[in-house]
Structure formats: structure tokens, C-alpha cells
C-alpha positions as CSV (number, residue, x, y, z in Angstrom):
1,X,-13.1,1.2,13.1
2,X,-11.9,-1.6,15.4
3,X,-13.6,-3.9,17.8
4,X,-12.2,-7.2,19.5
5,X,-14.0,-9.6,20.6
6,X,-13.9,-13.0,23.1
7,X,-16.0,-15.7,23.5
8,X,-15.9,-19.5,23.5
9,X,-12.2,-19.6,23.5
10,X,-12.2,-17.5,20.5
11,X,-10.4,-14.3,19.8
12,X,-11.6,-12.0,17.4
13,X,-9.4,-8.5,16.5
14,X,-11.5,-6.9,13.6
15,X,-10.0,-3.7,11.8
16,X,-12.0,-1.9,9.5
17,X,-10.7,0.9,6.5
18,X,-12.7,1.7,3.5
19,X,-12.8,-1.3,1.8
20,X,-10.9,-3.7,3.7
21,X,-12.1,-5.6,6.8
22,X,-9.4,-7.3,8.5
23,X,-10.0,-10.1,11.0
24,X,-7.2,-11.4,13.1
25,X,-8.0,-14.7,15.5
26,X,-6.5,-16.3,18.5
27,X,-8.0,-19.8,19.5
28,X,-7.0,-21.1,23.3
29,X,-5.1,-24.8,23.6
30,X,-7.8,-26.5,24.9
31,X,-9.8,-25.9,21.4
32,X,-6.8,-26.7,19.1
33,X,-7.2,-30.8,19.0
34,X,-8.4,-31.7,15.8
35,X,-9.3,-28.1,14.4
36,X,-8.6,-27.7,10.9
37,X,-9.6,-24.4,10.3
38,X,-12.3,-21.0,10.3
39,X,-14.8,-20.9,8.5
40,X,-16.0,-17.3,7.9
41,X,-19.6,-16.1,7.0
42,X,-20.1,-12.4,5.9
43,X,-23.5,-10.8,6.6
44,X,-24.2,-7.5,4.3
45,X,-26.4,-5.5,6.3
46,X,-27.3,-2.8,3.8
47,X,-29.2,-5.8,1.4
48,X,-29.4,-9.0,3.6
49,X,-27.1,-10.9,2.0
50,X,-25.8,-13.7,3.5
51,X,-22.2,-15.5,1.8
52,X,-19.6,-17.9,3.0
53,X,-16.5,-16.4,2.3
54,X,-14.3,-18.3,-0.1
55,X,-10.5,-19.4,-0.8
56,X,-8.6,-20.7,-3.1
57,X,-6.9,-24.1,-1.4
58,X,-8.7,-27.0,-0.7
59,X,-8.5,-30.3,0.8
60,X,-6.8,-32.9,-1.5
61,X,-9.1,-35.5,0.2
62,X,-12.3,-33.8,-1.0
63,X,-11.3,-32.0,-4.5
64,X,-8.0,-32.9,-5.9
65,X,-8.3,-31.4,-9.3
66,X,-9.8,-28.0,-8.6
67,X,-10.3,-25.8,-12.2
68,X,-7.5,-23.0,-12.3
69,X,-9.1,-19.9,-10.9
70,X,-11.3,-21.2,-9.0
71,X,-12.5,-20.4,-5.6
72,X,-14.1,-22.6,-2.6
73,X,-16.4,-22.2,0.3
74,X,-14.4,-21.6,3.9
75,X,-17.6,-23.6,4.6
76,X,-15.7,-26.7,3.6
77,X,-12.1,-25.6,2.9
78,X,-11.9,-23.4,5.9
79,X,-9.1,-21.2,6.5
80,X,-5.5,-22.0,7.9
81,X,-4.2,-19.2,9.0
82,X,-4.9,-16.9,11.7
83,X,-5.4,-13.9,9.7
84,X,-8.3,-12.8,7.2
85,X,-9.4,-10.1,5.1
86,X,-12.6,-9.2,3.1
87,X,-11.3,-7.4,0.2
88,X,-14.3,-7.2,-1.1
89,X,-15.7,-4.8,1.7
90,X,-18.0,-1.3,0.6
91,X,-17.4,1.7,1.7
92,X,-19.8,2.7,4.9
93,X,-21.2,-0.3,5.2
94,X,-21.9,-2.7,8.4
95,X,-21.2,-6.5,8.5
96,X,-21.7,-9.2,10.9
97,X,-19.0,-11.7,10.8
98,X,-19.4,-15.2,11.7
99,X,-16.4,-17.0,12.6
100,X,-16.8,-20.8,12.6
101,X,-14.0,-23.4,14.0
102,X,-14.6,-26.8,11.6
103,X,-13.3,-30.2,12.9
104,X,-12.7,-33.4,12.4
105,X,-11.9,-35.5,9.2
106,X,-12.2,-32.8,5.9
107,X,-15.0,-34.9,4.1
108,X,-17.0,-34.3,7.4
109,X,-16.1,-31.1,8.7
110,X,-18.1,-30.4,12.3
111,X,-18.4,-26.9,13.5
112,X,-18.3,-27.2,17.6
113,X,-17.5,-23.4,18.2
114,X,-18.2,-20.4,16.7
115,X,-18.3,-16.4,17.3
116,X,-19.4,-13.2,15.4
117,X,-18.6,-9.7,15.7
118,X,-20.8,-6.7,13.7
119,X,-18.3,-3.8,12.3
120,X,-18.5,-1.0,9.9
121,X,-16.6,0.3,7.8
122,X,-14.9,3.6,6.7
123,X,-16.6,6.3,4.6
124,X,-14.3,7.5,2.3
125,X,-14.5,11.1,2.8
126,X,-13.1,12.2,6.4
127,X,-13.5,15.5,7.9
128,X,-9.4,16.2,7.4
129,X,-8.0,12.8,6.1
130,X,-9.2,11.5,3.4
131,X,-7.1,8.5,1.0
132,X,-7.5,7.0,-1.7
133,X,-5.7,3.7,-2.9
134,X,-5.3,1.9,-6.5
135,X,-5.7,-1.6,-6.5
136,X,-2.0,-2.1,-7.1
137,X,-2.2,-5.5,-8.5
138,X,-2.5,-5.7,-12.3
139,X,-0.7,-9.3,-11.3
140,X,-3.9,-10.9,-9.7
141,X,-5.9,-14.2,-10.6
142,X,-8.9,-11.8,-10.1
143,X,-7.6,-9.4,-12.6
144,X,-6.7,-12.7,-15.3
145,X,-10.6,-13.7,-13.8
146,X,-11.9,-10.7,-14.8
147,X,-10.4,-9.3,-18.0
148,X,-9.1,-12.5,-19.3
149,X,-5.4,-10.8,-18.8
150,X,-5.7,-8.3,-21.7
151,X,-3.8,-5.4,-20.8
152,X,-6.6,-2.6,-19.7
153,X,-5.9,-1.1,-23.8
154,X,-7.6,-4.1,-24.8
155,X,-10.0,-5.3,-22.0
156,X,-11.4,-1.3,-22.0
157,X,-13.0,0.7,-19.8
158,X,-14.1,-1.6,-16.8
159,X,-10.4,-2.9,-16.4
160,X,-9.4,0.9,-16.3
161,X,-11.6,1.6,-13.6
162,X,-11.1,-1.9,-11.6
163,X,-7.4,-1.2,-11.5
164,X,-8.0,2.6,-10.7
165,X,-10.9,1.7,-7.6
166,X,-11.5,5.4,-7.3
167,X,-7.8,6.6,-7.3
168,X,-8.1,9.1,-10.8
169,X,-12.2,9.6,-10.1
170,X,-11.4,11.1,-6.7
171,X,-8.7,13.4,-8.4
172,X,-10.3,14.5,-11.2
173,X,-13.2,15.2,-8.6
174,X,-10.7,17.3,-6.3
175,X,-9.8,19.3,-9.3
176,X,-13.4,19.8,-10.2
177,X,-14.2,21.5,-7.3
178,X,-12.3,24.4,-8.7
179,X,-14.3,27.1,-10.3
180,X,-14.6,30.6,-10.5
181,X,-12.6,32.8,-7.6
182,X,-11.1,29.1,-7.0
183,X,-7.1,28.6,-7.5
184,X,-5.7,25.3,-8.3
185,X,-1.3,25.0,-7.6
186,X,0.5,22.1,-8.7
187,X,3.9,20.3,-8.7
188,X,4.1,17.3,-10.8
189,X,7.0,14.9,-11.3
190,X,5.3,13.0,-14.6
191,X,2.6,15.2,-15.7
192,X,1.3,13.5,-18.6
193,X,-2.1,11.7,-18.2
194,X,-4.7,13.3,-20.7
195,X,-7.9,13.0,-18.4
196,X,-6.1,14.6,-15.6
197,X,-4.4,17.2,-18.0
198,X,-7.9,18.0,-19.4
199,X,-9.6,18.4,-16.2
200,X,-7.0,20.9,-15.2
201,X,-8.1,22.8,-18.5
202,X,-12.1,22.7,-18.1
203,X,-11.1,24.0,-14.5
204,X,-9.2,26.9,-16.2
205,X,-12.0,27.6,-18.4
206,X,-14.0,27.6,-15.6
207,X,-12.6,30.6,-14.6
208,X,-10.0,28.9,-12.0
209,X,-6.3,30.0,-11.5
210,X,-5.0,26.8,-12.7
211,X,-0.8,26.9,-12.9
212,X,1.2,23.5,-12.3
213,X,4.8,22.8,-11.8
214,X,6.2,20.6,-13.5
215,X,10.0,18.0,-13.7
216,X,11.5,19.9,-17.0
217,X,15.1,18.5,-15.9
218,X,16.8,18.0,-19.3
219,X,19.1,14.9,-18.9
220,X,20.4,12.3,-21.1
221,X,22.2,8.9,-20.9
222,X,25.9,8.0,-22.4
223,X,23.9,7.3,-25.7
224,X,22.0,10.5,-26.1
225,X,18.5,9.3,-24.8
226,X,16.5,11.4,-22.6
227,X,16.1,9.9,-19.6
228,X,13.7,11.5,-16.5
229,X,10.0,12.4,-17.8
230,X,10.7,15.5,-18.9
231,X,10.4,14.9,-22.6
232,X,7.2,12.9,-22.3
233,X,6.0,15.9,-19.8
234,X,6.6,18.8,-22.5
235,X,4.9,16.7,-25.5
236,X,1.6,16.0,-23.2
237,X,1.7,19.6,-22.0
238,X,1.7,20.1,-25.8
239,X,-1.3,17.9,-27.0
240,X,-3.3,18.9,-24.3
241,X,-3.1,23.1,-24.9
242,X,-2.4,23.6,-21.7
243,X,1.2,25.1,-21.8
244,X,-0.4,28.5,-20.3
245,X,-1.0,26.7,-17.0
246,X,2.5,25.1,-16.6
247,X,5.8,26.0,-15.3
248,X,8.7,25.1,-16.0
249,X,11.5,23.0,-13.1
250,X,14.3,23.0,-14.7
251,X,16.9,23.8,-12.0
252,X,16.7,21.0,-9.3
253,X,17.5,17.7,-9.1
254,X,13.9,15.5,-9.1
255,X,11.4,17.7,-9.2
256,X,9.9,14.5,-7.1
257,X,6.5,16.3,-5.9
258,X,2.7,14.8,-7.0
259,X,0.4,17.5,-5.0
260,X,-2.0,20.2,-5.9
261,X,-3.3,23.0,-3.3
262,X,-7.2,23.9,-3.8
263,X,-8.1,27.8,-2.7
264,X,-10.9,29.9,-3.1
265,X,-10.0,33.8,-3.4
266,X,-7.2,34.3,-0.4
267,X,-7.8,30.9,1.4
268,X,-5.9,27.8,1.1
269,X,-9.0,24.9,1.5
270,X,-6.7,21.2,0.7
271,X,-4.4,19.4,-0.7
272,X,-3.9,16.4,-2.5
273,X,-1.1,15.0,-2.5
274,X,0.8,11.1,-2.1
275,X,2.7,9.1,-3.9
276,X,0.8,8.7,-7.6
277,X,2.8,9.9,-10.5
278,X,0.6,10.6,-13.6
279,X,0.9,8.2,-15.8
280,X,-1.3,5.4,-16.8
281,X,1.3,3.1,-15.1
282,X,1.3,5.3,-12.0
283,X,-2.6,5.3,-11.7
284,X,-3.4,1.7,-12.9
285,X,-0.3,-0.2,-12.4
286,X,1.9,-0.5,-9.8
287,X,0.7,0.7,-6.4
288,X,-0.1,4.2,-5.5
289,X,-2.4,6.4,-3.1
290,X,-4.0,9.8,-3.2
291,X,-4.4,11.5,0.0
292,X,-6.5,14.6,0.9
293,X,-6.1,16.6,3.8
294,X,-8.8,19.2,4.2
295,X,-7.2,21.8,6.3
296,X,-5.9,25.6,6.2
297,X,-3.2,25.5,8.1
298,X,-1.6,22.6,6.1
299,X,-3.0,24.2,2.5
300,X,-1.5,27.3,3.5
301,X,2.1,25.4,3.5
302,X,1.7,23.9,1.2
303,X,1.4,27.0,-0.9
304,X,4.5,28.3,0.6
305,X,6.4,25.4,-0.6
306,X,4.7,25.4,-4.1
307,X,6.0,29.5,-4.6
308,X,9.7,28.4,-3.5
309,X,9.7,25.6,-6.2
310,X,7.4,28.2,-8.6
311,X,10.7,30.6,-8.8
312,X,12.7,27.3,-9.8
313,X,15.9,27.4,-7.2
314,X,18.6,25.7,-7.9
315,X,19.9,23.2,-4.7
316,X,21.7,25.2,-2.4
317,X,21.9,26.2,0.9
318,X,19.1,28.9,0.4
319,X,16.5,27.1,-0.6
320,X,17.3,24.0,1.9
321,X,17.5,26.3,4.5
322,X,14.3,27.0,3.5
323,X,12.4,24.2,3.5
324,X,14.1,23.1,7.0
325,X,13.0,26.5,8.3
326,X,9.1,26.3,6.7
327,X,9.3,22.3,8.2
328,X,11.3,21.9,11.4
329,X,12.0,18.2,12.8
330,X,9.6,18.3,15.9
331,X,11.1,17.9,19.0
332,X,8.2,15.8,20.4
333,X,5.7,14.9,17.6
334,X,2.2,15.8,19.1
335,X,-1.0,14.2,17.8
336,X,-2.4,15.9,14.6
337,X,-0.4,16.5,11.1
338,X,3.4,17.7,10.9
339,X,4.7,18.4,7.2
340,X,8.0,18.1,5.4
341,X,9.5,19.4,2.9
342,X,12.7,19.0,0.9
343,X,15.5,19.1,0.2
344,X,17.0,19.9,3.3
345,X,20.8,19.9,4.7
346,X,23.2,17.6,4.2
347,X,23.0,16.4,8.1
348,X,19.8,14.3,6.5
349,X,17.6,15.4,9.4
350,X,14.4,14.3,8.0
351,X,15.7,10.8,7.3
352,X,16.8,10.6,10.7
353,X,14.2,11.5,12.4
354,X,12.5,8.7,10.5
355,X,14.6,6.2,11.6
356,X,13.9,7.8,15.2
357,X,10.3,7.4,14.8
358,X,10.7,3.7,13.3
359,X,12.6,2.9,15.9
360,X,10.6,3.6,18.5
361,X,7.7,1.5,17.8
362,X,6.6,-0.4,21.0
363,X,4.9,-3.0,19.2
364,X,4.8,-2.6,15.3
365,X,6.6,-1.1,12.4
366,X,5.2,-1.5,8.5
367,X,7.2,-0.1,5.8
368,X,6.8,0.1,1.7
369,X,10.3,0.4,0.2
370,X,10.0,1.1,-4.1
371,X,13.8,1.1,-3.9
372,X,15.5,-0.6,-2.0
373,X,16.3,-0.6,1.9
374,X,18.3,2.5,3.4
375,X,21.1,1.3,5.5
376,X,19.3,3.2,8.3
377,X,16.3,1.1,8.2
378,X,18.2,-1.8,7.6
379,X,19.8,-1.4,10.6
380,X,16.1,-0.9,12.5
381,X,14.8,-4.4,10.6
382,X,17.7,-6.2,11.9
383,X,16.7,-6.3,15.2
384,X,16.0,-9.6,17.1
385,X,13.2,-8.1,19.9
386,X,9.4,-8.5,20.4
387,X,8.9,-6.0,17.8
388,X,6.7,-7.2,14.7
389,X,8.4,-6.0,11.5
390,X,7.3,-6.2,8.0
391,X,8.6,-4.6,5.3
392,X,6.8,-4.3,1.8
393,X,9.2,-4.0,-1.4
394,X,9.5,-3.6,-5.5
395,X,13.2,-5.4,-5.0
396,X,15.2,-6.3,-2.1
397,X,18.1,-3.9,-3.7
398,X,18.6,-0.3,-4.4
399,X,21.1,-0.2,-7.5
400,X,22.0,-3.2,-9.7
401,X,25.4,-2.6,-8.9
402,X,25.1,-3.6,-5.2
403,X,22.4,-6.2,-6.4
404,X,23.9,-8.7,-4.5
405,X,24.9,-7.6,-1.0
406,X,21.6,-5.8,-0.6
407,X,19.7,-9.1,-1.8
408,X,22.1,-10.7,1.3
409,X,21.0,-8.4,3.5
410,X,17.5,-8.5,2.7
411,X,17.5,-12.1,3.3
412,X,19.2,-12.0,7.0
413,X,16.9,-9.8,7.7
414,X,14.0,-11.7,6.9
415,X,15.2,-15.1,8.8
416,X,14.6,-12.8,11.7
417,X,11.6,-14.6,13.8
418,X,10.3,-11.0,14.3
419,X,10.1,-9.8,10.6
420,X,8.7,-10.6,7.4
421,X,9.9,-9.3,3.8
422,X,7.7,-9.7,0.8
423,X,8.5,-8.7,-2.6
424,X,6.5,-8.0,-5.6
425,X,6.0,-10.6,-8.2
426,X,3.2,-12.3,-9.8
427,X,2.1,-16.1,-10.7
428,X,3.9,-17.2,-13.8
429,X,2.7,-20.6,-13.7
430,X,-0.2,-21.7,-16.4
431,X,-3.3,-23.8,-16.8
432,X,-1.9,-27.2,-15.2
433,X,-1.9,-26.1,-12.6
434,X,-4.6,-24.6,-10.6
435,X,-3.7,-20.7,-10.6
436,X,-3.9,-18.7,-14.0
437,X,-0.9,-17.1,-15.5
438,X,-1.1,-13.7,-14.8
439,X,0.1,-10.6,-16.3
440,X,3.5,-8.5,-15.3
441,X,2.8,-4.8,-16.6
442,X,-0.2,-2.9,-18.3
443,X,2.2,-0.8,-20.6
444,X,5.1,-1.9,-22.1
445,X,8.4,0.6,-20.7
446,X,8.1,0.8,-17.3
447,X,10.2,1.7,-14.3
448,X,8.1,0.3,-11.5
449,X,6.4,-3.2,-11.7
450,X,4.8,-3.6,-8.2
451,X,5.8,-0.9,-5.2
452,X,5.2,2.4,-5.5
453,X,4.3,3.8,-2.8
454,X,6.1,5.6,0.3
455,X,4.8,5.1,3.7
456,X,5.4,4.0,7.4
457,X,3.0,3.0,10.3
458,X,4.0,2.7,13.6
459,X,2.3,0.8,16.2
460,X,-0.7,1.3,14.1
461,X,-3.6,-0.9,15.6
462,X,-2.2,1.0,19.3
463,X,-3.5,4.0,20.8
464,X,-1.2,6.5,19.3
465,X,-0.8,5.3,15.9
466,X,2.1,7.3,13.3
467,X,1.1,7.0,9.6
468,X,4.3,9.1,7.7
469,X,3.4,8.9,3.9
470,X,4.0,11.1,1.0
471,X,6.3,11.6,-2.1
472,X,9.6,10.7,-0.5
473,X,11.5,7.1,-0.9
474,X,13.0,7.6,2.8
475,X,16.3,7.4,0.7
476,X,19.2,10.2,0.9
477,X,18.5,11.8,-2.2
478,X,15.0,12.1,-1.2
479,X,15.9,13.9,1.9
480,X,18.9,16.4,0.8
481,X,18.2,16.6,-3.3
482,X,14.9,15.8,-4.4
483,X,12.2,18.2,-4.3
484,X,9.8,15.9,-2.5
485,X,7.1,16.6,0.5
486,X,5.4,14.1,3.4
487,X,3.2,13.9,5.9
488,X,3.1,12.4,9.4
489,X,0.1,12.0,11.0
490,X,0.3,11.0,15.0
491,X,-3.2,9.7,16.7
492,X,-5.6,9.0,14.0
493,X,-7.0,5.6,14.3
494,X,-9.4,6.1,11.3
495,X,-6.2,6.8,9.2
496,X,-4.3,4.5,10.9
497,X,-6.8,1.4,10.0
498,X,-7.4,2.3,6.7
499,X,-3.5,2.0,5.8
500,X,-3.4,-0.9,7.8
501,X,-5.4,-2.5,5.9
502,X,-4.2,-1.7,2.4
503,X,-1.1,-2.8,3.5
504,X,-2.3,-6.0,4.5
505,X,-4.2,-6.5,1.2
506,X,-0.8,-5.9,-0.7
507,X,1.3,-7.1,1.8
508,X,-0.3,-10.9,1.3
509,X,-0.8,-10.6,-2.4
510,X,2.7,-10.1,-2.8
511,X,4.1,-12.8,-0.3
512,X,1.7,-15.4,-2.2
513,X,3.4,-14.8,-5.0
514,X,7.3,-14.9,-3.5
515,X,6.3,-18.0,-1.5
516,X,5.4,-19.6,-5.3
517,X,8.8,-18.3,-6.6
518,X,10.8,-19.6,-3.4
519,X,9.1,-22.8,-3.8
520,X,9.6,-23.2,-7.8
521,X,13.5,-22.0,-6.8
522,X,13.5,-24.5,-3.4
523,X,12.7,-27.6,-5.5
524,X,14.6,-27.0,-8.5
525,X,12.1,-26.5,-10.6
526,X,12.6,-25.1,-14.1
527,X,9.5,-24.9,-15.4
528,X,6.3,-23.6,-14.0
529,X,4.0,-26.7,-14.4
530,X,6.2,-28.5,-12.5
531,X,5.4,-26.9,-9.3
532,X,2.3,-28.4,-7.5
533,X,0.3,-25.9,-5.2
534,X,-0.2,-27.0,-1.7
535,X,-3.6,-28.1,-0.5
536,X,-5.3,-27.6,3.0
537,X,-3.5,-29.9,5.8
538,X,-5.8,-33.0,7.0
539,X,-4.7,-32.6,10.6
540,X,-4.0,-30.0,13.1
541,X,-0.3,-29.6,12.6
542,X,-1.0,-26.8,10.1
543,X,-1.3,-24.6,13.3
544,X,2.3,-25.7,14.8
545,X,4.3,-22.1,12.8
546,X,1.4,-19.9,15.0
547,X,2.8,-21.4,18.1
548,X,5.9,-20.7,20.6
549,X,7.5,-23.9,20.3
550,X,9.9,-23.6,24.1
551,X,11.8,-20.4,22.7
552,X,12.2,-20.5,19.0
553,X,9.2,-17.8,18.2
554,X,8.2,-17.9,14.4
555,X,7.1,-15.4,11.9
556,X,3.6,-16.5,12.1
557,X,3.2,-16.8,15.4
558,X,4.3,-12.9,15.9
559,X,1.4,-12.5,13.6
560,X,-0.6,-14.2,15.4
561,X,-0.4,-12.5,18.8
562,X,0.1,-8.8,17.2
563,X,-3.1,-9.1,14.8
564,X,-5.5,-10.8,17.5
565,X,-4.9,-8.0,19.4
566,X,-2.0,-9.2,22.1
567,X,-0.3,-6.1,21.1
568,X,3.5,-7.5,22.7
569,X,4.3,-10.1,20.6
């Protein structure tokens, strides 16, 4: 749901997904002397409740020593930015927001002008689209708040389900639905977490067809290790009796694909499919999303893709052919859902067409990269124009053999005034200062810390918003070698703003976290408690980045103009 709002020189952009509200504000010149911030009040109109949203800076003037993890009232340390979100928004829920501008000196704050705007929220179940997303941030102060950071093994159940925020549940949920004259399909790169595993079981004894692909390439390193998940895939299969309802990929490359087709006798109902690997790293570490799409035609290919990979084709022109023939590039996307699947030829259509689609954005392009930046979209990011451009990574390189001119690259990219870059990290700094340490991983081998996920929205607050998201890395190998399917969905604001918004939420945690490790690197510091957090500026120069200043455009100020709504930046 949107809604944008003016009144008493205020701008007000509000984007609302499932369980993210996004606020994005504009303030005209004449109101900017002496204004030190927003104060925001959230009004929960399914119980009444009334709360001052709260930060974590404050002004040094009015608390200098503030405990680490703690939190403050906007009502006193307002906010200096112009960008919010409530990440603590429910599902199908209405709020009033109440956006107050605070003056003056910070130990007596004056609120002259103020604004609110009413908005609800997403349900989480749509008619065709429904998603579901992790938190994707094990490396939170809210997580080291919560759970004391204990790795979820230790902390228990509630950690599970905190870092999880509906991901498995809705899942194992889709998979219940499955009973008798139902048929469950499958293809699974990592195919090992027990609750899943067992709820495929209890479906089968159910009385459901249950039969699931899964990665059984058998490879090994120059020492003789197994590398890929087939090993760990066969001795799950194993413990969980459920080697009846598997199948074997043996023949491909990466059997990439994490989606499973519902039917009930001869019709094709859904699929779930996305980017989440099963594994407890996949569902509670690193980020990840499920997505439902509740539709026949789309089921039904779906299920033609699942019987090519069932008969376990090697890669060759046959089977590409294939899949380009069961999912041809549109020549015009249209609104509604368009499907791909790979691998395709060696002209890398799919990736190209992409690249086309990215680089046609009119006013906005967000990407997640989990490996590094294709030399297709690098060439998209580099562009000095009144596009806004932000790009979402696990690490600014693709191999560690070209560690360093990627990381080059990366970084010329992100002086561009247009886009902003921010990697995954977490706070490493302790209790003298004000954050708390916080934890890097929630098992102990893993291949992914932070950035899991594979999607792209273009222009996505506009009219016609693109959200492309599914299994593939928009890499080479994930368009001519892996066995790997997406999704592009044209026209679907509800979609559109509940991505938006988990991409915002991640987006920000992430670039908190660089901006701490930039500024630890910046000052030459070598240990953490030597860095000091900043605190809340006393005057109205904190607003000067949000500005044109003649024609040097910044960062922030191309935020500014494309999240309040001003849609050319």
C-alpha cells in the first residue's frame, strides 16, 4: 500500500509491505533554519497503542554516555535523515503516523510543525503473490538484545523462530496442504533440513505423491574432499527415511533449483519457490525469501520443467533448447508473471535481457548480488545519470582471484552521486562503546555470511513496477549451466512494496555496519574500542548531504527526492 502526503511544508511518501512501513520525507527551505530532526509517533490502531518511535543516536549535549544497546525516544533524539522505517510493523494492520519537525537547541527541542498520514499494511497471503522473507540478520544489536548472542543452538527455540519470522512456518504450511489425491514435486539444491524433510514424509503418509529432486553431483577438491551438498544431501535423505521420495541429479552442473509444485489429482495449484536453500544456515542465517505464486498456468510450468530435470539430462543443446523453448525472452514484457528457466544457450539470453530490463529503469534500479557484480551490471551501475542505483552485496568480488580489481570497481562505482553499495558485515566493536558486539554466523562452516538472495526491482515505487527474483545469481553460469528458475513480475504494486521494503530493511542494516568499518579503517583504528560512534548534530548542517549544493548532487540527496516521492531524482 502507498499514500503520499503534503501539508505544512512537509512531505510525506509512506510505502507499506508486510511488515515494513517505510516513510520517506521532503521538508521545503523555508522550514529548514534550525530543524534538527523528525520526530515520529506510531499509532496502533488494532489496540490503541500510542509509542514514540525510537533510535539509537543521541545528542552528546543531553546524554553523552548512553548504555550499549540502548535505544531513545525520536521525541528527544529525533531523526536525521530523511528516510524511516518501522520494522516492527504487523501484518494487516493500520497505523497513523505522526511526523513531528523538533527545533531549536537539543536540551529544549520545540515541535513548530508536524503531519500524519494513516496506512495499512500488507496481509501476507495474496490472491497470486505471496512472499515470505527471513530476517536476514543474525548480525543485529536486536538479535545480541534478545538472545544475549548465543547462537540459535543455545538461545533455543524463540531465536529459531525470530531469525526464521515465518520463512520455514509458511513452508512447512505449503507442504501441509498436501494430502490425499494431492501431489507434491520438488527440486532442491541442499535438501537437508529435518523439519522440512519430515513434513515431506507426514505428507507422503498422508497419502500425497511426494517425489523431490535433488543436487547428487559427486565432486571433490584437489585433496579428496567433497565439495557441493551432495554428501550432506544423501546422509539427510538417509536419517530422515525418505529415500523413496527422492531423485537423484547427478548429470548437470548445479542442480541450483529450491521450488516445489502443489497439485491435486491432474491440476497444477502453486509453487513455491525463491532463493532459500535448506539448511539451517539458509533458513536462519544469511538472507533468504520464499515466494508463492498461486496460479495454474505458472504451476503447470513449472511441472514441465520439474519432468525435464526428473529424467536427469546432462547440459547439452537438447535440454537448453528446451528450457529456452518452454521460456522464451518476451519481446515486450506485459504486466502479469513471465518464467525462466535454465540453462539456456550459450548467447546468455536470459542474462541479457536482464541487463535490458535494468537498464531501462526511468527512475530506480535495486539489486542483491551473493557473488559478486556481473561485468554486465557493472557496466549499468556505472552510469553517471538521474537514475538512483543501489546495489545490495555479500562481497564486492566474485572469485578471490580477481579480489582486487572487482573490489576497484566496486568502489568507483559507489563514488558515483547516483549510486550506493552496501556490503554485509556486522558490528565487531564491544561494551565501551555504545553498540554490542554482535555475532557473524549461526553455524560454524558456512559459505554465505550475509546475502543470499537473488532479486531486481525496477522503478519499483512507479506505476509499472518489475520485481525479477528467483534461484539465479544473474551470473553466466546461472544462465547457460546451472539448473536454476526465476520469475519476473511486471505491474504489481502490492509485490513491488513488499520487496521494497525488505530491501530497505537490509539494505540500511548492512550500510550501518560498512559505514562502522570505513570509519574504524578511515581513522586508523586498530582496535574496535577505539572507534567513537557519532552522536546527533546540534545544528542544522546535518541536513547539508540531502541537498543540491550548485551541481555536485550527493548520494543522500538522490534518496531524498526518489523516496519522498519526486520520482526523477
Amino acid at each position: 500500500m502507498r499514500k503520499r502526503k503534503l501539508q505544512n511544508g512537509i512531505t510525506v511518501n509512506a510505502i507499506a509491505g508486510t511488515y515494513v512501513v517505510f516513510l520517506g520525507f521532503d521538508l521545503e527551505l523555508k522550514f529548514r533554519n534550525e530543524f534538527r530532526g523528525f520526530a515520529i509517533k506510531r499509532k496502533d490502531h488494532s489496540d490503541g497503542e500510542e509509542i514514540w518511535l525510537r533510535g539509537i543516536k543521541t545528542f552528546k549535549e543531553t546524554n553523552p554516555h548512553p548504555a550499549p544497546g540502548e535505544t531513545f525516544s525520536s521525541f528527544y533524539h529525533p531523526i536525521q535523515g530523511f528516510q524511516w522505517a518501522d520494522y516492527s510493523a504487523k501484518s494487516g494492520i493500520t497505523y497513523t503516523y505522526t511526523i513531528v519537525c523538533m527545533y531549536g537547541n537539543p536540551s529544549n527541542l520545540q515541535n513548530k510543525r508536524e503531519i500524519e498520514i494513516t496506512i495499512t499494511t500488507e496481509v501476507e497471503l495474496g490472491n497470486i503473490h505471496t512472499v515470505f522473507f527471513n530476517r536476514g540478520s543474525v548480525a543485529s544489536q536486536e538479535y545480541a538484545r534478545k538472545f544475549l548472542n548465543k547462537k540459535p543452538s543455545e538461545a533455543g527455540i524463540g531465536a529459531y523462530k525470530w531469525l526464521s519470522r515465518g520463512l520455514v512456518e509458511a513452508l512447512i504450511a505449503f507442504i501441509e496442504r498436501a494430502n490425499k489425491d494431492f501431489s507434491i514435486h520438488g527440486a532442491v539444491y541442499e535438501l537437508q533440513f529435518p523439519e522440512v524433510l519430515n513434513a515431506l514424509k507426514q505428507a507422503s503418509n498422508r497419502g500425497a505423491n511426494v517425489k523431490v529432486i535433488f543436487d547428487d553431483v559427486e565432486k571433490y577438491n584437489s585433496k579428496g574432499k567433497p565439495i557441493g551438498p551432495w554428501k550432506r544431501n544423501r546422509e539427510q535423505i538417509k536419517t530422515s527415511k525418505i529415500k523413496s521420495l527422492c531423485i537423484s541429479r547427478a548429470h548437470g552442473k548445479l542442480m541450483h533449483n529450491k521450488f516445489f509444485v502443489l497439485s491435486k489429482g491432474n491440476k497444477n495449484l502453486a509453487v513455491w519457490t525463491g532463493s532459500t536453500n535448506l539448511t539451517e544456515n539458509g533458513i536462519y542465517g544469511h538472507s533468504n525469501l520464499g515466494h508463492i505464486v498461486e496460479n495454474e498456468a505458472v504451476a503447470n510450468s513449472y511441472i514441465d520443467y520439474w519432468k525435464r530435470l526428473k529424467n536427469d539430462p546432462v547440459i547439452d543443446n537438447v535440454y537448453r533448447n528446451a528450457n529456452m523453448s518452454a521460456s522464451p525472452i518476451p519481446s515486450e514484457m506485459q504486466n502479469g508473471t513471465a518464467l525462466i528457466f535454465s540453462p539456456r544457450g550459450n548467447n546468455l539470453d536470459a542474462l541479457n535481457w536482464y541487463a535490458h530490463i535494468a537498464e531501462n529503469a526511468q527512475n530506480a534500479l535495486f539489486m542483491t548480488f551473493a557473488f559478486g557484480m556481473h561485468e554486465k551490471f557493472k557496466k549499468i551501475f556505472k552510469k553517471k545519470d538521474n537514475i538512483l542505483r543501489m546495489a545490495l552485496m555479500e562481497k564486492a568480488y566474485s572469485s578471490p582471484r580477481i579480489k582486487e580489481k572487482d573490489e576497484k570497481e566496486i568502489q568507483k562505482i559507489r563514488n558515483l552521486s547516483n549510486v550506493i553499495v552496501s556490503i554485509g558485515n556486522r558490528i565487531v566493536t564491544n561494551s565501551f562503546d555504545r553498540w554490542l558486539i554482535e555475532i557473524d554466523r549461526i553455524v560454524n562452516n558456512i559459505h554465505v555470511h550475509w546475502i543470499h538472495t537473488k532479486y531486481m526491482l525496477v522503478d519499483p515505487l512507479g506505476n509499472a513496477p518489475i520485481v525479477i527474483s528467483g534461484s539465479a545469481n544473474f551470473s553466466k553460469a546461472s544462465t547457460n549451466t546451472n539448473d536454476e528458475n526465476m520469475m519476473i513480475i511486471k505491474g504489481d504494486k502490492r509485490i513491488a512494496d513488499i520487496y521494497f521494503g525488505e530491501y530497505i530493511r537490509l539494505f540500511s542494516h548492512y550500510s550501518f555496519r560498512e559505514a562502522v568499518k570505513w570509519a574504524m579503517k578511515k581513522n586508523n583504528l586498530g582496535l574496535p574500542q577505539q572507534w567513537t560512534p557519532q552522536y546527533l548534530v546540534n545544528d542544522d548542517n546535518w541536513m547539508k548531504d540531502y541537498f543540491e549544493e550548485v551541481d555536485d548532487r550527493t548520494a543522500r540527496c538522490a534518496r531524498r527526492k526518489y523516496f519522498a516521492g519526486q520520482m526523477s531524482i
